[in-house]
C-alpha positions as CSV (number, residue, x, y, z in Angstrom):
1,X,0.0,0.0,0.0
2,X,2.7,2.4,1.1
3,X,4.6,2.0,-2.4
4,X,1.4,1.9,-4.5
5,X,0.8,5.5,-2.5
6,X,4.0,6.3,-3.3
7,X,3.6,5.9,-6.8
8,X,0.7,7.8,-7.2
9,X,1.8,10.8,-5.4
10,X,5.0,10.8,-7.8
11,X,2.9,10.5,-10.8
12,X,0.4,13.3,-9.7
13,X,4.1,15.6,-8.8
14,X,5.0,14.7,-12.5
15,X,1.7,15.6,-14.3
16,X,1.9,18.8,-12.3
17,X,5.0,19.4,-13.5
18,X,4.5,18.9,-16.9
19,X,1.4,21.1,-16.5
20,X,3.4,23.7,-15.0
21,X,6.1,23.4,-17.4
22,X,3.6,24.0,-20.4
23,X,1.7,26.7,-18.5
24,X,5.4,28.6,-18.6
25,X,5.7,27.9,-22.3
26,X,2.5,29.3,-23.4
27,X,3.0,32.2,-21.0
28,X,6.1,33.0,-22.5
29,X,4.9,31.6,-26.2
30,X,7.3,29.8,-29.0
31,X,10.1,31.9,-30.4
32,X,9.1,33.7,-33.3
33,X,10.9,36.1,-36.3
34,X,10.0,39.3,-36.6
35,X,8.2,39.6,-40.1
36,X,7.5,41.6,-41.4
37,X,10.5,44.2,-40.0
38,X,10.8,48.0,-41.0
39,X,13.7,50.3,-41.3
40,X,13.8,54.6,-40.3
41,X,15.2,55.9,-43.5
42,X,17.2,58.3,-41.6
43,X,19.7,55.7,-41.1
44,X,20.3,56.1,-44.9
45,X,20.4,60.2,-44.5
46,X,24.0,60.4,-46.2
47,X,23.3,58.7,-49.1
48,X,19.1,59.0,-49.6
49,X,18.9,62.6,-50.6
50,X,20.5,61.8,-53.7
51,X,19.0,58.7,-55.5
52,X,15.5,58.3,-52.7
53,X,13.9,55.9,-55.7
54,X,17.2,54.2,-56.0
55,X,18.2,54.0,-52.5
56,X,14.8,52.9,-51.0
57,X,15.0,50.3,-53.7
58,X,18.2,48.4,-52.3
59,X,16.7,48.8,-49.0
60,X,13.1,47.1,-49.8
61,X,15.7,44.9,-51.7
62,X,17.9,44.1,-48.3
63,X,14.1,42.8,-47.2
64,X,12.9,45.6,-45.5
65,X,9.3,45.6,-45.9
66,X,8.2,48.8,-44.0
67,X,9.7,52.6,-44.2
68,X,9.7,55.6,-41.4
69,X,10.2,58.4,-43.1
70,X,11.9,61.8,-41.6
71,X,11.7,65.3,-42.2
72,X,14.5,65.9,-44.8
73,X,15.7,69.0,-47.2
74,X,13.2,67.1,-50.0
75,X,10.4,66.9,-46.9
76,X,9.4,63.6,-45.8
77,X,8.1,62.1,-49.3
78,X,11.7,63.4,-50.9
79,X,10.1,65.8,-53.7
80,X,7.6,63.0,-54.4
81,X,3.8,63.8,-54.6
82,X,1.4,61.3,-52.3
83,X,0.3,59.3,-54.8
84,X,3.4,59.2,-56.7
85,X,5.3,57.9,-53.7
86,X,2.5,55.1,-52.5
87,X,2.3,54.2,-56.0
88,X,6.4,53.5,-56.5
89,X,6.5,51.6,-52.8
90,X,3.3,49.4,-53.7
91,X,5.8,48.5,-57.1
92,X,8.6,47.6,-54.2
93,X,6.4,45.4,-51.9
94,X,7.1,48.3,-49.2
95,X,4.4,50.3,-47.4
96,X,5.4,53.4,-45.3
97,X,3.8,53.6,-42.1
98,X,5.0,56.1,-40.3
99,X,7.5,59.6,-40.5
100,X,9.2,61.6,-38.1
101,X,8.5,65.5,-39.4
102,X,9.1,68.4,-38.2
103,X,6.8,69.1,-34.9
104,X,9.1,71.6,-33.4
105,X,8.6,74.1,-36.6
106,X,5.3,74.0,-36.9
107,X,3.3,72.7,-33.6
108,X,2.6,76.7,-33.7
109,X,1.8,77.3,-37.4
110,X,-1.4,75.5,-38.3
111,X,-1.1,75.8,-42.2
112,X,1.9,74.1,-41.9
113,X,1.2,71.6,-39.6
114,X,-2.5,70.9,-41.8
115,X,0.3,70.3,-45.1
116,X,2.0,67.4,-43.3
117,X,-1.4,66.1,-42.1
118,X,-2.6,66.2,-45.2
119,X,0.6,64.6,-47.3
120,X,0.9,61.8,-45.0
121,X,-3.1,61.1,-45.1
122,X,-2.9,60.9,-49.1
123,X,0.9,58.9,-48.9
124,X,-1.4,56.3,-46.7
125,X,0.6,56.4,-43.6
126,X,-0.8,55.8,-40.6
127,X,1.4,57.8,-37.8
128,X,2.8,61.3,-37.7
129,X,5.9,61.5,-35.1
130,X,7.5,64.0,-33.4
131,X,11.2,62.8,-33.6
132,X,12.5,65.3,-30.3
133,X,11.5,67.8,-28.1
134,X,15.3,68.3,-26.0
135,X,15.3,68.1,-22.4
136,X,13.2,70.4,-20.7
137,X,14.1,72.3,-17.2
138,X,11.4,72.0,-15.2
139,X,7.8,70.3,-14.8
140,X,6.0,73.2,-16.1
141,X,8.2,72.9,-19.3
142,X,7.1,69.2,-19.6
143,X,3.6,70.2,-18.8
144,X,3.6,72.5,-21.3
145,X,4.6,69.8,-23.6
146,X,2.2,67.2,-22.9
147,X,-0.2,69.7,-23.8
148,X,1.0,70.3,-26.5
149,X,1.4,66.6,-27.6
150,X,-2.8,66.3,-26.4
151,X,-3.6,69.2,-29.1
152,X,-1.6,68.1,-32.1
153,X,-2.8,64.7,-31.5
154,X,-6.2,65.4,-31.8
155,X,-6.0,67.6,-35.0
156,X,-3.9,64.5,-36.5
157,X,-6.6,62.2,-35.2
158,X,-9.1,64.3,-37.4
159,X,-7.6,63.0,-40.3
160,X,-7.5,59.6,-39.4
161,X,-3.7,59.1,-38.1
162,X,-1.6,58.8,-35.5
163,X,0.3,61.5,-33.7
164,X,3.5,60.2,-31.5
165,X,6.2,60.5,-29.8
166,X,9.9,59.1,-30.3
167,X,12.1,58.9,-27.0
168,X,16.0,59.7,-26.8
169,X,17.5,58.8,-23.4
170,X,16.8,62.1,-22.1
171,X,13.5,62.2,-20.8
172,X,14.5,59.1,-19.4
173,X,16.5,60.8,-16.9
174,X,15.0,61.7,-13.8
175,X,14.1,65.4,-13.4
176,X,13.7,66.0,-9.1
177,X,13.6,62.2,-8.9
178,X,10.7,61.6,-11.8
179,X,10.8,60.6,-15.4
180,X,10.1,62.8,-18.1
181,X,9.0,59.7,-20.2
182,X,6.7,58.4,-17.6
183,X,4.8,62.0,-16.9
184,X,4.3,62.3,-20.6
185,X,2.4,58.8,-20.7
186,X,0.4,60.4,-17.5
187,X,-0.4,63.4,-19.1
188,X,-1.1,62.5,-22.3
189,X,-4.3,61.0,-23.5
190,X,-4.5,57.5,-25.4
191,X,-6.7,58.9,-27.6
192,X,-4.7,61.4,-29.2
193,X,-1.6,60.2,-28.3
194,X,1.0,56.9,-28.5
195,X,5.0,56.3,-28.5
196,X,7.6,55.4,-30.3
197,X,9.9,53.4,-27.9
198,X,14.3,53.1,-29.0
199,X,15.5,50.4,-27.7
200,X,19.2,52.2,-27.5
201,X,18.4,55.3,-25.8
202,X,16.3,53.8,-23.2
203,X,19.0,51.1,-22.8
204,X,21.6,54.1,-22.5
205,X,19.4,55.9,-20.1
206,X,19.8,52.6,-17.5
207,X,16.1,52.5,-17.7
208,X,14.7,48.6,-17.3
209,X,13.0,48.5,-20.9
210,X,11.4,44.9,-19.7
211,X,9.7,46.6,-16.2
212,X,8.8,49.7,-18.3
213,X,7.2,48.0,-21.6
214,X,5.5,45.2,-18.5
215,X,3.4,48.6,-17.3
216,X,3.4,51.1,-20.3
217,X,3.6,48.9,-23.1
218,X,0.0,49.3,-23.9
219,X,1.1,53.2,-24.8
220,X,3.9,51.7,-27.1
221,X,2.7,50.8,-31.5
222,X,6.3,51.2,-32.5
223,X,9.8,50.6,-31.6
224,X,13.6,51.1,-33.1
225,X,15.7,48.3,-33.1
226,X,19.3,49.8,-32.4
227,X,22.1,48.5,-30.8
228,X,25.4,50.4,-29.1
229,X,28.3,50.0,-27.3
230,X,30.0,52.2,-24.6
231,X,33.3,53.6,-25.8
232,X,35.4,56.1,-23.6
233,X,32.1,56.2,-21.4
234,X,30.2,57.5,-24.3
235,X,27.1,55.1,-26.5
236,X,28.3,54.4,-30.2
237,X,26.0,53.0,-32.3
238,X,27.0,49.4,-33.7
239,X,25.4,47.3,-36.2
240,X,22.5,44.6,-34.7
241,X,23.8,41.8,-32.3
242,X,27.1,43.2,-31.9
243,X,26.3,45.5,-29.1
244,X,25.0,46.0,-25.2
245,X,20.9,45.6,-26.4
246,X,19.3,42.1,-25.3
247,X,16.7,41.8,-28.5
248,X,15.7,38.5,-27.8
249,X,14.6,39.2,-24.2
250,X,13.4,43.1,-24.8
251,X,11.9,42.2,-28.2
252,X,9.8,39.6,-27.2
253,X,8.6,41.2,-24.4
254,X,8.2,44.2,-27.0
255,X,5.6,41.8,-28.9
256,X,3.9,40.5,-26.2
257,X,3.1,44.1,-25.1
258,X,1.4,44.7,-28.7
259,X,4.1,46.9,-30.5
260,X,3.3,46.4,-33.9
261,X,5.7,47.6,-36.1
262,X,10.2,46.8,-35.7
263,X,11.9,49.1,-37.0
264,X,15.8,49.2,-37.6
265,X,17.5,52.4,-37.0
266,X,21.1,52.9,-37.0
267,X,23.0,56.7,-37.1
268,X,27.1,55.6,-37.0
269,X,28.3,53.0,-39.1
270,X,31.7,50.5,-39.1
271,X,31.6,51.5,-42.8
272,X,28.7,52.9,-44.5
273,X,25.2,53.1,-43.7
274,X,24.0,50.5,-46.4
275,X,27.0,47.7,-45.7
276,X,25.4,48.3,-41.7
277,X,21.6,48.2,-43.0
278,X,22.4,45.3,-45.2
279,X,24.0,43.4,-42.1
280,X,21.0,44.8,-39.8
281,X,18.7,43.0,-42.5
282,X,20.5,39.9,-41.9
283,X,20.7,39.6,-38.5
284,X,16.6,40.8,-38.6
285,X,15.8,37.8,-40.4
286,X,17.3,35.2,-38.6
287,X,16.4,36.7,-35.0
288,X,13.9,34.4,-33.5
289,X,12.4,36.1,-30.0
């Protein structure tokens, strides 16, 4: 009797554990690739303005399936009209979803700030970002901000898109013991507003990306995947896998959160920016989170 209890007892601890064991791989979910995966065209500023159809066709060529845009000297289509520019990426296999444009010149000049509404309505992208704002001195400077951020984001919303916001490691660093980043997600309304989360500068900041995409991720649709290293105590940029970012933990984490679009950024370069993009590609499609 003893040993036929015995065995039972060890047979129920071993289902349980298998249970449990299963209950930790679906919590955490099979590894997946990224696809599709994006790239921010400013990584390509140097060569772009020259040769924007001939350039964003290596890039769609490298496998990058989605564009961010920025604010160049061309403006963020690069002298293309709407239709002219959704009609060359559709040839490609590419859609843009998103550009960084210039929010600091013309959050006070409506006319402008109706054009870029406007453009990116009719290029069919779907968010309008606000690539930096600078560090700001004091709360009322960060209030004034986040109010800012609320009225944009509404007259974007009017039109359909998505008005955002795209961290650099400086708001967050705590101001009087608070994070910039985290009052802007407090004072900000979901309705009007969402981020744009880097991976480096968050990283770089010494912020815990995992604990803050675990309680804002929600407030997160996009990310850029970048990676650095720290040389003589400052962060230089690297290509992907070779630097101080954990993408399969942070990334996955990243998904499970709901970010929806990966996008690759890089802004220093071993030896050009398309030998670095074509190696990010690479790594991108192999990287199983």
């Amino acid at each position: 009797m003893q040993r036929r209890s015995f065995l039972k007892q060890s047979s129920l601890l071993t289902a349980g554990a298998f249970t449990l064991g299963q209950t930790n791989l679906l919590a955490s979910g099979p590894a997946k690739l990224i696809s599709p995966f994006g790239v921010q065209l400013y990584s390509a500023r140097d060569v772009l303005p020259k040769d924007p159809k001939g350039i964003m066709t290596q890039l769609a060529n490298m496998g990058y399936k989605q564009f961010e845009s920025f604010s160049g000297a061309q403006g963020f289509l690069w002298g293309m009209q709407p239709k002219e520019i959704k009609s060359f990426l559709d040839g490609l296999g590419v859609k843009m979803i998103s550009t960084h444009f210039n929010y600091k010149g013309q959050v006070d000049k409506p006319d402008e700030l109706k054009k870029s509404i406007e453009m990116a309505h009719d290029a069919g992208l779907t968010y309008l970002l606000c690539p930096y704002m600078g560090p700001q001195k004091t709360w009322d400077e960060w209030k004034k901000v986040a109010d800012q951020f609320n009225a944009v984001g509404e007259e974007v919303s009017k039109a359909g898109l998505k008005f955002g916001y795209h961290n650099h490691d400086y708001s967050f660093r705590p101001l009087d013991g608070k994070l910039p980043q985290e009052f802007l997600l407090a004072n900000t309304d979901p309705k009007y507003v969402m981020f744009e989360l880097d991976l480096c500068w968050i990283d770089v900041a010494g912020v815990d990306t995992a604990a803050h995409l675990k309680k804002y991720g929600k407030r997160y649709e996009l990310c850029h995947v970048k990676d650095y290293t720290v040389k003589d105590g400052k962060p230089v940029q690297n290509d992907l896998g070779k630097g101080n970012v954990d993408f399969k933990k942070t990334l996955r984490i990243a998904m499970d959160s709901g970010i929806k679009y990966f996008l690759v950024e890089q802004e220093e370069y071993a030896e050009s920016p398309m030998v670095s993009l074509k190696n990010d590609a690479e790594y991108m499609k192999t990287l199983a989170v």
